[in-house]
C-alpha positions as YAML, in Angstrom:
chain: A
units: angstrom
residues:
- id: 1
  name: UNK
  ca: [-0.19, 4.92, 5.12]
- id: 2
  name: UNK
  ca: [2.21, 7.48, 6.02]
- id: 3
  name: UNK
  ca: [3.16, 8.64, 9.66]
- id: 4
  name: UNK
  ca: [5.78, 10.14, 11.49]
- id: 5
  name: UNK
  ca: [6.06, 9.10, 15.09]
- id: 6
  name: UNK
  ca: [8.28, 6.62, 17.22]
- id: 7
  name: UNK
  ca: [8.93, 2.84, 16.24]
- id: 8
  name: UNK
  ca: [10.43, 1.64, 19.29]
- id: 9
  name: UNK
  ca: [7.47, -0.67, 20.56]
- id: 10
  name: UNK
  ca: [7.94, -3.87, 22.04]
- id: 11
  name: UNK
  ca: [6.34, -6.79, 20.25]
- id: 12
  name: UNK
  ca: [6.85, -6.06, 16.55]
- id: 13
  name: UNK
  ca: [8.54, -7.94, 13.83]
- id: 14
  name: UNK
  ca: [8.79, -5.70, 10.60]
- id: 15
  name: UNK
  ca: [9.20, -7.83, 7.62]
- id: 16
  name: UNK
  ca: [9.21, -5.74, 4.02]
- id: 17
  name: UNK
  ca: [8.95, -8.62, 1.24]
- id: 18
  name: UNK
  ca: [9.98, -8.31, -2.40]
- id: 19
  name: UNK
  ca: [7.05, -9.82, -5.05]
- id: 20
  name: UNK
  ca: [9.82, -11.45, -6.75]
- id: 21
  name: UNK
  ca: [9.61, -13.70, -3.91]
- id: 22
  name: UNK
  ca: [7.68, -15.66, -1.81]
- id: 23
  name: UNK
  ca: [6.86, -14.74, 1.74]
- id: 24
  name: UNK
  ca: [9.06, -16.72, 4.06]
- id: 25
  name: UNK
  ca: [6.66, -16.50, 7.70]
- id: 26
  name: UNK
  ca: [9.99, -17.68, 9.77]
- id: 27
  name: UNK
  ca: [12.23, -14.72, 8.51]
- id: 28
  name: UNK
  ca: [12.07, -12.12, 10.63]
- id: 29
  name: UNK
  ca: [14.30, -9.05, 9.09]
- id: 30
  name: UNK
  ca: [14.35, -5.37, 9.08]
- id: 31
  name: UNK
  ca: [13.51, -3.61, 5.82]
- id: 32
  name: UNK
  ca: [17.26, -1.64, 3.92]
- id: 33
  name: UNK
  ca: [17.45, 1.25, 5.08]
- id: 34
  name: UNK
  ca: [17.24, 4.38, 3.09]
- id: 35
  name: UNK
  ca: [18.69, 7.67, 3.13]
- id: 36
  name: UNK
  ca: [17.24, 9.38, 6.17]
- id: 37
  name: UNK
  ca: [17.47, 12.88, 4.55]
- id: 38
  name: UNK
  ca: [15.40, 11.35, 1.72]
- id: 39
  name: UNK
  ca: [12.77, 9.66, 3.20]
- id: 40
  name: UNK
  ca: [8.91, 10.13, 2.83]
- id: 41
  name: UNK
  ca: [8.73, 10.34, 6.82]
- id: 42
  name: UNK
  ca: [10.59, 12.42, 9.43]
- id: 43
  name: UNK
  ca: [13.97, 12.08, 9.87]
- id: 44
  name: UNK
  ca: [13.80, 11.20, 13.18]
- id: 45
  name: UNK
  ca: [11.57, 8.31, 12.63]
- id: 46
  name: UNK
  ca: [14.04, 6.74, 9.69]
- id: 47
  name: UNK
  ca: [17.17, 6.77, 11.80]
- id: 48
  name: UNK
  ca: [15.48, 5.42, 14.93]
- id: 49
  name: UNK
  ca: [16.29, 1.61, 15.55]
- id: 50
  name: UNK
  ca: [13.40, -0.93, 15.09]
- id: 51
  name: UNK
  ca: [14.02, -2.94, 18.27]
- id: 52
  name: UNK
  ca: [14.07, -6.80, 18.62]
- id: 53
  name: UNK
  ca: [10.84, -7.98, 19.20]
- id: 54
  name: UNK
  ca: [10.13, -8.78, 22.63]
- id: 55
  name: UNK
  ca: [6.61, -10.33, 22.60]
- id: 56
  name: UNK
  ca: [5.95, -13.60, 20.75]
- id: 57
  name: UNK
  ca: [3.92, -13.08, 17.50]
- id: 58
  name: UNK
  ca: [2.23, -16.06, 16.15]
- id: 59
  name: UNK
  ca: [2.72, -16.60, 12.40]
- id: 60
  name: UNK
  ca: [-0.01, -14.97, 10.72]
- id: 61
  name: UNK
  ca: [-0.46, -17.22, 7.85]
- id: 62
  name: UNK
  ca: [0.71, -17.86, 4.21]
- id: 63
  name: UNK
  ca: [-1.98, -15.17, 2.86]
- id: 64
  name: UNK
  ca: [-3.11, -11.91, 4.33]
- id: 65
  name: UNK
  ca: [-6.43, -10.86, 3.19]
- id: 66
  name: UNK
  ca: [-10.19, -9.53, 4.42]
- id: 67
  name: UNK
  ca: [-13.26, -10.69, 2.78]
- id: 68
  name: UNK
  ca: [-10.66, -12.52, -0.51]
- id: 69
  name: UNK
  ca: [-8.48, -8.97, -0.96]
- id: 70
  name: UNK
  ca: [-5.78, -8.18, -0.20]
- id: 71
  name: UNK
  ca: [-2.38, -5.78, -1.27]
- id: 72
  name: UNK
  ca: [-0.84, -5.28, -4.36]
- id: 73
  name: UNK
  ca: [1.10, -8.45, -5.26]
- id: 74
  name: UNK
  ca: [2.71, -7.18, -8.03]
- id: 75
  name: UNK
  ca: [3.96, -3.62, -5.82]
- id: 76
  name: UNK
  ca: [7.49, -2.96, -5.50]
- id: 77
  name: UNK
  ca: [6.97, -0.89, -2.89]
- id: 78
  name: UNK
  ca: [5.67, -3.29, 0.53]
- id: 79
  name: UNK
  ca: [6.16, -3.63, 4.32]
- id: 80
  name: UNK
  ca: [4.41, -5.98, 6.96]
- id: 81
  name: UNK
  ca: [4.32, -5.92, 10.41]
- id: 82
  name: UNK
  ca: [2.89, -7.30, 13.59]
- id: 83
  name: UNK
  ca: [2.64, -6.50, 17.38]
- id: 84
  name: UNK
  ca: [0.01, -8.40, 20.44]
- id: 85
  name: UNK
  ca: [-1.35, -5.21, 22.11]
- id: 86
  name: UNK
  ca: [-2.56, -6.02, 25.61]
- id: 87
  name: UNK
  ca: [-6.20, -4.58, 25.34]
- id: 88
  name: UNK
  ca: [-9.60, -5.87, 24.25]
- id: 89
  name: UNK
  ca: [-10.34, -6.25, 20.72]
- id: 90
  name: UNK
  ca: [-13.58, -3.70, 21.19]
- id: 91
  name: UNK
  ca: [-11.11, -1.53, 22.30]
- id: 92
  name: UNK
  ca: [-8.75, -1.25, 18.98]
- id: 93
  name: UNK
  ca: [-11.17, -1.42, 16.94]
- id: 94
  name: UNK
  ca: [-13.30, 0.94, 17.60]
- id: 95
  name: UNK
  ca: [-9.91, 3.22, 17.62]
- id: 96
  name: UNK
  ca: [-9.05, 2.35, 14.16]
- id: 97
  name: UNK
  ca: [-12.28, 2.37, 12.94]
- id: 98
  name: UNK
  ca: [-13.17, 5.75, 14.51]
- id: 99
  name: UNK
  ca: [-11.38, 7.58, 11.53]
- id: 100
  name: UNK
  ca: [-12.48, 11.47, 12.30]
- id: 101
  name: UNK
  ca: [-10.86, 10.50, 16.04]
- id: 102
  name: UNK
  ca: [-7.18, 9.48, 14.12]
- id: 103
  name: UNK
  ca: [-5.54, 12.86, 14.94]
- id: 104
  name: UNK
  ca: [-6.06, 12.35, 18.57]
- id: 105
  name: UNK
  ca: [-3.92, 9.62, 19.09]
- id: 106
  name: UNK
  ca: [-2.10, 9.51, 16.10]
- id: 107
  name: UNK
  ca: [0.80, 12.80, 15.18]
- id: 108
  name: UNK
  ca: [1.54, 12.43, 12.28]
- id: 109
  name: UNK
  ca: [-2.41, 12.31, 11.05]
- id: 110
  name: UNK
  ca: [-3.20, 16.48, 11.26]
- id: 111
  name: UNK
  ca: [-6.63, 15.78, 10.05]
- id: 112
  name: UNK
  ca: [-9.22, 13.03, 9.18]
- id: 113
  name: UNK
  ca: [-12.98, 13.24, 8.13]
- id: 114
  name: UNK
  ca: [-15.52, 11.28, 7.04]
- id: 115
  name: UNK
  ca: [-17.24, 11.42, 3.21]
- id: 116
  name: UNK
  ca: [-20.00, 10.04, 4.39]
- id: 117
  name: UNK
  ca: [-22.53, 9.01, 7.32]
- id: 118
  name: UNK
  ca: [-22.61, 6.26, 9.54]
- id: 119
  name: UNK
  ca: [-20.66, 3.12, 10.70]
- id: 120
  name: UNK
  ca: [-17.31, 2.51, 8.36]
- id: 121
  name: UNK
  ca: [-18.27, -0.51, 6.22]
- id: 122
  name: UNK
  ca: [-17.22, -1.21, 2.78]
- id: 123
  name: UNK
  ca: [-17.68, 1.56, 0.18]
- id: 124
  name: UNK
  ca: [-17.47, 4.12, 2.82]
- id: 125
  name: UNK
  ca: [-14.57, 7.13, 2.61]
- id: 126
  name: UNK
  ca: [-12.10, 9.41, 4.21]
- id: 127
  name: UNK
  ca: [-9.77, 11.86, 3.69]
- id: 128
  name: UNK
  ca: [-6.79, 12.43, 5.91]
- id: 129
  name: UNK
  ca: [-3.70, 14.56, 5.82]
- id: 130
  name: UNK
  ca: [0.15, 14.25, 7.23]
- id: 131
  name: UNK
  ca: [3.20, 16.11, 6.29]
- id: 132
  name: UNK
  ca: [5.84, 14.95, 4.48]
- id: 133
  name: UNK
  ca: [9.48, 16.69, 4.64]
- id: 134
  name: UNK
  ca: [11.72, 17.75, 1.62]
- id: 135
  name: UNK
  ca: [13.77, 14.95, -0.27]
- id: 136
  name: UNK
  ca: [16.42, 16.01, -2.97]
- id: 137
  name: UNK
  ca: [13.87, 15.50, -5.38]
- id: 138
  name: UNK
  ca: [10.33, 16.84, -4.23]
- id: 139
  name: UNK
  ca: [9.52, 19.61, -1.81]
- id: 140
  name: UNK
  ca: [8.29, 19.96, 1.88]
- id: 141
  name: UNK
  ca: [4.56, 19.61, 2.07]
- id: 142
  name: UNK
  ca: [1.35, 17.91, 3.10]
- id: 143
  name: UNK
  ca: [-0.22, 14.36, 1.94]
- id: 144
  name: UNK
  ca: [-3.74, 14.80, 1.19]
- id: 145
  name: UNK
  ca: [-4.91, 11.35, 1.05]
- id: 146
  name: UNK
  ca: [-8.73, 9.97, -0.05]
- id: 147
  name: UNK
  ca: [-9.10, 6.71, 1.21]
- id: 148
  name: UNK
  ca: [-11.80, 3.92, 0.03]
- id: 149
  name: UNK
  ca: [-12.95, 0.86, 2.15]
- id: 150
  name: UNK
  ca: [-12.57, -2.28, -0.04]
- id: 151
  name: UNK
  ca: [-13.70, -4.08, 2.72]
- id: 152
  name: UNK
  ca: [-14.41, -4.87, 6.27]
- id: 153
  name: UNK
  ca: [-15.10, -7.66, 8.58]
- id: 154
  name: UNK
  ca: [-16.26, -6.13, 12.20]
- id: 155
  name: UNK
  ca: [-13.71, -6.83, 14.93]
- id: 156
  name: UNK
  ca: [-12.02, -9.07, 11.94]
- id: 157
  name: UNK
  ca: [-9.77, -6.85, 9.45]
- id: 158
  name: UNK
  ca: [-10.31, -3.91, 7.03]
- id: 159
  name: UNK
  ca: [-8.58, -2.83, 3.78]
- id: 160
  name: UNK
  ca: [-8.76, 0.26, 2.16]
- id: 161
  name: UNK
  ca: [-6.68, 2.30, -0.44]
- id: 162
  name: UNK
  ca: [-6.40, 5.48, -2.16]
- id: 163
  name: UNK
  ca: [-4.26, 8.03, -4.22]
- id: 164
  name: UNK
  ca: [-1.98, 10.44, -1.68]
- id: 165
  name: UNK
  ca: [-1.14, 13.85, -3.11]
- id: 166
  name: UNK
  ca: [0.69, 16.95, -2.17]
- id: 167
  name: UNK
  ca: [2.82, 19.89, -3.83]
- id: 168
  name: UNK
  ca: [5.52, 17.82, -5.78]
- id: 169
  name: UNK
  ca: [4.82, 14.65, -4.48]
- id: 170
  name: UNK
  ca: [2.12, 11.48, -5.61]
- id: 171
  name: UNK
  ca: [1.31, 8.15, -4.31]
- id: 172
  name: UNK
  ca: [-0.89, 6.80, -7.35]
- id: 173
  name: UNK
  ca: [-2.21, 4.14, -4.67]
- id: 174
  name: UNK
  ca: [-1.64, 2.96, -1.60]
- id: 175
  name: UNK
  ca: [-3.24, -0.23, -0.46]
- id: 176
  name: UNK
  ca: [-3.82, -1.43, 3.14]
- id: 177
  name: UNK
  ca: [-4.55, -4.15, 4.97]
- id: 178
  name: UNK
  ca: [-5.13, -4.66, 8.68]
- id: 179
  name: UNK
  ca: [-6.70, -8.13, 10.51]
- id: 180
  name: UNK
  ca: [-7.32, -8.48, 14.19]
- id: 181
  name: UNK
  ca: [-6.93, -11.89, 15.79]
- id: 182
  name: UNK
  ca: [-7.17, -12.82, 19.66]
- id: 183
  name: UNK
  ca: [-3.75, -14.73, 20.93]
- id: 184
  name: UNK
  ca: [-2.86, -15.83, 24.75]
- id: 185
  name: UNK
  ca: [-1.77, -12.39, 26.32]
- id: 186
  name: UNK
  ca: [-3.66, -10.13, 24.09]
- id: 187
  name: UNK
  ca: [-4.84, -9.31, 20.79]
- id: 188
  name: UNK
  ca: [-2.03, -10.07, 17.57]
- id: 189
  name: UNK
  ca: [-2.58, -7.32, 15.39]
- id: 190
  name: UNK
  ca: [-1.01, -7.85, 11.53]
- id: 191
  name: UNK
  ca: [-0.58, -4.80, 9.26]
- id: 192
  name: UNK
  ca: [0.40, -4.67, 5.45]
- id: 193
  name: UNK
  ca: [0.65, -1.92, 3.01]
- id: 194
  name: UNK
  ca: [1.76, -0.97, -0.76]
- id: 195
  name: UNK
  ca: [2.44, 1.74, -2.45]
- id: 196
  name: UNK
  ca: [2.49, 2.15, -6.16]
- id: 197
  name: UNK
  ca: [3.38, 5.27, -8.50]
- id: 198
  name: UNK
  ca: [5.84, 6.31, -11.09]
- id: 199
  name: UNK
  ca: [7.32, 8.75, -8.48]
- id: 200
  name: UNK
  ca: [8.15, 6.74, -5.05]
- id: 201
  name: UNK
  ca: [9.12, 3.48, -7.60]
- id: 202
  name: UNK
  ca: [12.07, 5.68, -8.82]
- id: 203
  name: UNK
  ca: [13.41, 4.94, -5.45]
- id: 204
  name: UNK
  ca: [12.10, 1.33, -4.11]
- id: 205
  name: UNK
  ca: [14.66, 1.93, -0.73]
- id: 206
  name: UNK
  ca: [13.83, 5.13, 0.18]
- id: 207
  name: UNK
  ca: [10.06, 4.77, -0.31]
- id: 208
  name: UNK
  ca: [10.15, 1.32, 1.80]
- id: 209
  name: UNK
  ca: [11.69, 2.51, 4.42]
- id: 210
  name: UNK
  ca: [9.48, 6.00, 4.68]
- id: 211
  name: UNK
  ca: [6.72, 3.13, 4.35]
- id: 212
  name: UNK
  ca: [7.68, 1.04, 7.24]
- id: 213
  name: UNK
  ca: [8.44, 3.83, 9.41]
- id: 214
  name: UNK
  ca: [5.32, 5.14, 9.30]
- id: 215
  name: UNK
  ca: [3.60, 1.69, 9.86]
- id: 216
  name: UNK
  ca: [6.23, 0.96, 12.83]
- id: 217
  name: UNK
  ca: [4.68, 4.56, 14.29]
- id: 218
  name: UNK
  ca: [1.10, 3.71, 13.48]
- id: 219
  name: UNK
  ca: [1.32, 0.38, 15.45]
- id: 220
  name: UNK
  ca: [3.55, 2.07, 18.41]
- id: 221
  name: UNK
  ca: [0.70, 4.96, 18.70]
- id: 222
  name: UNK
  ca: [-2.14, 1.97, 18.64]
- id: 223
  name: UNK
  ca: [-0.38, -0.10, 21.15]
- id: 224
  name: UNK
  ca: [-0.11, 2.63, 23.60]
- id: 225
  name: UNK
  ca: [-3.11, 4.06, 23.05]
- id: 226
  name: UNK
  ca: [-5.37, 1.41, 23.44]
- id: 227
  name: UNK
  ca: [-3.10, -0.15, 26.54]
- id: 228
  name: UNK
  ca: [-3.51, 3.32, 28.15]
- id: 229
  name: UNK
  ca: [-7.46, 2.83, 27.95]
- id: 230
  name: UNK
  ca: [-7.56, -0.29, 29.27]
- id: 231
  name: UNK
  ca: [-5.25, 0.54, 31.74]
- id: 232
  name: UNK
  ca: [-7.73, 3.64, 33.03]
- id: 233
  name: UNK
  ca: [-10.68, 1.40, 32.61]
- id: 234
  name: UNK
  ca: [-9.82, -2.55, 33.81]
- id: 235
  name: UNK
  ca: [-12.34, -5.10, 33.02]
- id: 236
  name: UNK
  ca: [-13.89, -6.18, 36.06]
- id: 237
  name: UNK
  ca: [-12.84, -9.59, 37.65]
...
């Protein structure tokens, strides 16, 4: 939902969409970019270039969902995006399912933890944290954000949302959707998020592009992480 690390992975193709119209899989186009002293995410991360992509993405498909769900059509806050990460599905999933295990591959998460026991499934929670700099309008400080799995298909996709608060600043909810599918060369990995809320709606740009970088950073840490594992640990021939 929110992060604040690099977006300069190969093999992604952001692609924000407005619900005022209809998702166009061909168009491949980089979100407007907002103010970089006012975004939701570090600067650093909002004036860094999204880079062509240079892995082929297959189209993921007219709809995005997991088990019949999926974002906030009616949001006017939205990003998509999509990367192949060379590693074995087992592999990413179990690193974005293993939520208390976030803040050691992912910055910008400080902490995660678990609301309750055993494997994530559908109903299950977590709370996680990240910081968020000072805008014009709200103050430096630190997302707390409860998150609630709406559902999950093992080794499939998994959606979840949840309210993100800090001193000065709300996210009513944030909805977001990740599926999993195995492609020639690796494993084509399509995320989608929205954000809704009286506050981050007074500025659609701003919020969008705070949105995508974060999603841009989540996908760069994933891809390297997971590459970096299978790299240490090769299947055998």
């Amino acid at each position: 939902m929110f992060s604040t690390g690099p977006s300069n992975a190969p093999g992604q193709h952001p692609r924000p969409r407005h619900p005022l119209h209809p998702r166009t899989r061909t168009l491949r186009r980089r979100p407007r970019a907002g103010k970089a002293a006012v975004a939701l995410a570090v600067a650093a991360v909002l004036t860094s270039t999204i880079p062509t992509a240079q892995a082929a993405v297959a189209p993921h498909g007219d709809t995005s969902q997991c088990g019949g769900r999926g974002v906030d059509p009616t949001a006017l806050i939205r990003y998509e995006s999509d990367i192949v990460i060379k590693a074995p599905l087992s592999t990413v999933w179990k690193l974005q399912t293993d939520v208390e295990r976030w803040p050691s591959w992912q910055p910008p998460v400080t902490t995660a933890e678990r609301l309750d026991p055993g494997r994530l499934k559908a109903g299950s929670q977590f709370r996680w944290t990240t910081p968020a700099p000072a805008t014009p309008t709200t103050p430096a400080t630190t997302l707390a954000i409860t998150s609630t799995v709406q559902e999950l298909q093992r080794h499939n996709c998994i959606l979840w949302s949840g309210p993100a608060t800090g001193e000065g600043l709300r996210i009513d909810e944030g909805i977001h959707l990740w599926t999993f599918r195995k492609v020639e060369g690796g494993l084509h990995v399509h995320t989608e998020e929205t954000w809704t809320g009286t506050q981050v709606e007074a500025d659609v740009p701003t919020a969008t592009a705070a949105l995508g970088a974060g999603l841009e950073a989540w996908l760069h840490d994933l891809k390297t992480t997971a590459e970096a594992l299978t790299s240490d640990h090769p299947r055998p021939h």
